[in-house]
Each structure stands twice: as structure tokens, then as C-alpha cells.
N, C-alpha and C positions, 0 to 999 in steps of 0.2 A: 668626553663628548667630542662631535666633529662638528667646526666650524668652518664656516667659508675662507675667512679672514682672521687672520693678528696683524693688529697695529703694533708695531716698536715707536714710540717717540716719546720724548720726555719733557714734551710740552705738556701739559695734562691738558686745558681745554683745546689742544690741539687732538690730540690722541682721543679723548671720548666724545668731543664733537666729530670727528670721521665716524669712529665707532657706531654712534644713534644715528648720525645718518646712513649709513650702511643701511644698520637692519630696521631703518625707518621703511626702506625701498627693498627689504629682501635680501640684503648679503646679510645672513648673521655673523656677525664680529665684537670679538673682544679687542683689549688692549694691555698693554705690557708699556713702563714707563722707563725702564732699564733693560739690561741686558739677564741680570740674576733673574729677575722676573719670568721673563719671555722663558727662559730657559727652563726654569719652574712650571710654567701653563703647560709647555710642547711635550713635557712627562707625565703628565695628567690629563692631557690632548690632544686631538691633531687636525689640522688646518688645511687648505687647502692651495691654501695661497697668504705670502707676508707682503706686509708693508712695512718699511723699512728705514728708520732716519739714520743718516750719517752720526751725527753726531749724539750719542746717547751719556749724557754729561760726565761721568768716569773713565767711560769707556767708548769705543769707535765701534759703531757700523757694520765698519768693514771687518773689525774680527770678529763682530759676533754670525756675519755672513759666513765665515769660512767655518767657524763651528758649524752651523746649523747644517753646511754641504757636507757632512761628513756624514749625515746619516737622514738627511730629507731631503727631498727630489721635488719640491714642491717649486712653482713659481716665486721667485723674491723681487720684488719692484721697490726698487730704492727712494727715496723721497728726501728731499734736501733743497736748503736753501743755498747751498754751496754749485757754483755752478760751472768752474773748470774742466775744463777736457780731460787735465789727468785725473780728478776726480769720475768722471762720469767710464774714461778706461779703467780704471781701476776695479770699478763696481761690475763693472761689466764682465771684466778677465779674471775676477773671483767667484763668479758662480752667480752676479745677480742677472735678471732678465729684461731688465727695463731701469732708465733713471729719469724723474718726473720732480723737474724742478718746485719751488716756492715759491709766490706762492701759489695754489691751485685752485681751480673750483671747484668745488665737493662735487658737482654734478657730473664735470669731465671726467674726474679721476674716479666717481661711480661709475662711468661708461666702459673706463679702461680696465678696471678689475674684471668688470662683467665678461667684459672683450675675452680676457684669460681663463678666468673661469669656464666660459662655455667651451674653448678650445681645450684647455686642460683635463675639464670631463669629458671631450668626445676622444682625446687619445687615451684616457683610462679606459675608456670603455672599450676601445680598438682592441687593447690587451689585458682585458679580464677574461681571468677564465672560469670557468664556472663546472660543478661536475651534475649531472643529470643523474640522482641515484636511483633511476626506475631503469634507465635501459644502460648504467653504467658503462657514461659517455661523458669525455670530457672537451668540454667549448673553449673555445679562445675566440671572443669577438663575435659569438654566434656563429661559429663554425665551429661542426664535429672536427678536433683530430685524431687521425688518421694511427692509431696506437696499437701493438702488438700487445699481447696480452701481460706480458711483466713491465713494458712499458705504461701502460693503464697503472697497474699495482704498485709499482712503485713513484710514479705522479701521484698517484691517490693519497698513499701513503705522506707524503712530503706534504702535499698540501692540507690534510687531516689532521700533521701538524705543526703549521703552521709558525712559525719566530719561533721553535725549537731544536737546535742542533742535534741530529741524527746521528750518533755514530756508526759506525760501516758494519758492527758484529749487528746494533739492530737492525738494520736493515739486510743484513742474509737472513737473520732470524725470523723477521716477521714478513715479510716480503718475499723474500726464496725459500723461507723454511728448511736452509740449509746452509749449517755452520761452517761449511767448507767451500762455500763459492771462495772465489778470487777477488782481488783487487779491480783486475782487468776488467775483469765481466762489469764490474759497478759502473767502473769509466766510462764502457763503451755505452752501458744504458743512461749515464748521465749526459755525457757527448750524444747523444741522441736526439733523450729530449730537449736539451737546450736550441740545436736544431730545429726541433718542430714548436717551439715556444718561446724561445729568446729572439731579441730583436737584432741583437747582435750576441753570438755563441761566444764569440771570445772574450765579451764584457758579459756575463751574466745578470741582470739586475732580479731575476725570479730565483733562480736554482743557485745559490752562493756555497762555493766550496771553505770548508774550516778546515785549514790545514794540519792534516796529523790527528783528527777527529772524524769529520764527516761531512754532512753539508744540512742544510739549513733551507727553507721555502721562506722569502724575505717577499709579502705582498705590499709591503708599505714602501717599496720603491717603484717595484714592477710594475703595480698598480695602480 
């Protein structure tokens, strides 16, 4: 299921009082008491945005932040009673987007989620694409682009399948229907559409190359 919110904190009435207040007012949100936990929900779920304590009694915060960067792109707003500088860089220069001292009032820190949340859905939404299977056309943001016709067919293709690594023999085969394209030719239509689709080509976060395999349509970053 998709949620708005996870709380990480291992205060329990701290973490399920945020929780009901949440989706007393519309964020719906769970909670995670540890680090195993959280890690446990985010494979069985996915969230929109974390909240985050420092100190999760085993274990730190801040490593379970740098885990979580390695494959979610989501907002992480830190929360802590701990309120040093190098704490607050710290959180910051490992991938989290905000640090919101202890203690807080449920109602600001509902304002500030909210604040994220609506910014973080309007740039998903910048770069979602979407394919129109009546006049087989594909959007980005509510804009047709602009696709030659193997460039269509093999977008389509990637994203039809979707967190599947593609190796390069299927994609001649089903795609070009010929077992003998090249390498080259792949590249150049991959380097294409990352052009007309990525936000930056040289960092892919849509079209991700498997090296020595193929490449892969990754929406859970891009998107």
C-alpha cells in the first residue's frame, strides 16, 4: 500500500501519537519503532515521505538514512531532540531534507509535512509520464513527446516493463525484431530518450543502465 508518511521513532507514544494525528487531519501514516522495522514496512510499502529520529535505541538515524538513499528518493525530515550543528550537517549532507528540532507541535510539524508533500507531488507530477494507448502517444507532464517511431517502441517497451531488467538480445528481438542490430544503435536510442525524458542525461533516474545486461525503467525514483 502507499502512504503519505513513516514515522521512525522509538518513543512509542511518541511515534503513534504523530501517527493518529496525521491521519486524524488526512496524512495517512504509519509508524516504525526501529530501524528492522522500518526496513520491513518500506518492502511491503511505499511512502511518500519519512520522518525520521536520530536516535533509534540500537541503532542511529543516520545510518538507517544512508540505507534508505540508496534506493528511495523520497523526502526524509529528521526529528530529534538533539540539537547541535554538527548534528543538523550531518543529517543534512547525508541525504536528509530538513531537521525539526524537540520538542514540536503536532500542528506545525502537520503543516510542514503538508508544505512537502504538496511540493513533492507537484514535481512528480512535472515528470510522470503517462502513455495514451488510443493515439499511441507518450506524455511527460502533459506534454506529448516529440518520438520517432522506434523511439516510441522502445519507451513503450521499458516502460510496459516496468522494475524489470531488459537484456539487449530482448530488446532487438521484440523491439527491432532483429537479432542482428548492434550495440550502437541501442546506445544512440537510449542516449536519446534520456534527452527527451531525463532531468539530467548524465544521471538517469528513469532509464537506468545494468551494466553487462541491459537497462531497466526504474518509476520509483523518477517518479
Amino acid at each position: 500500500m502507499n502512504y503519505d508518511c513513516l514515522i521512525i521513532d522509538d518513543e512509542t507514544e511518541v511515534a503513534s501519537g504523530t501517527s493518529e494525528y496525521f491521519n486524524l487531519f488526512g496524512v495517512s501514516s504509519r509508524y516504525a519503532l526501529n530501524a528492522n522495522d522500518a526496513l520491513s514496512f518500506l518492502r511491503e510499502n511505499t511512502v511518500s515521505l519519512i520522518l525520521l529520529d536520530i536516535n533509534l535505541g540500537q541503532s542511529s538515524g543516520f545510518n538507517l538514512c544512508k540505507t534508505l538513499r540508496e534506493s528511495l528518493d523520497v523526502p526524509i525530515l529528521f526529528i530529534s531532540a538533539r540539537s547541535s550543528h554538527e548534528d543538523m550537517l550531518l543529517a543534512l549532507n547525508i541525504g536528509g531534507d530538513d531537521y525539526i528540532s524537540k520538542p514540536y507541535s503536532l500542528s506545525v510539524l502537520l503543516a510542514k509535512v503538508k508544505v512537502v508533500l504538496r511540493r513533492y507531488g507537484t514535481k512528480k507530477a512535472e515528470n510522470r509520464l503517462h502513455i495514451d494507448t488510443a493515439t499511441e502517444r507518450i506524455y511527460l507532464g502533459g506534454v506529448a513527446l516529440q518520438l520517432k517511431n522506434m523511439e516510441y517502441r522502445l519507451l513503450r517497451y521499458l516502460m510496459d516493463h516496468k522494475g524489470r531488467v531488459i537484456g539487449k538480445d530482448e530488446l532487438f528481438e521484440k523491439v527491432w525484431y532483429d537479432s542482428f542490430v548492434g550495440d550502437g544503435t541501442l546506445s544512440v536510442h537510449i542516449r536519446r530518450l534520456r534527452e527527451k525524458i531525463e532531468t539530467d542525461p548524465n544521471e538517469p533516474l528513469l532509464i537506468k543502465t545494468v551494466w553487462g545486461v541491459g537497462y531497466v525503467y526504474d518509476e520509483g525514483r523518477g517518479v
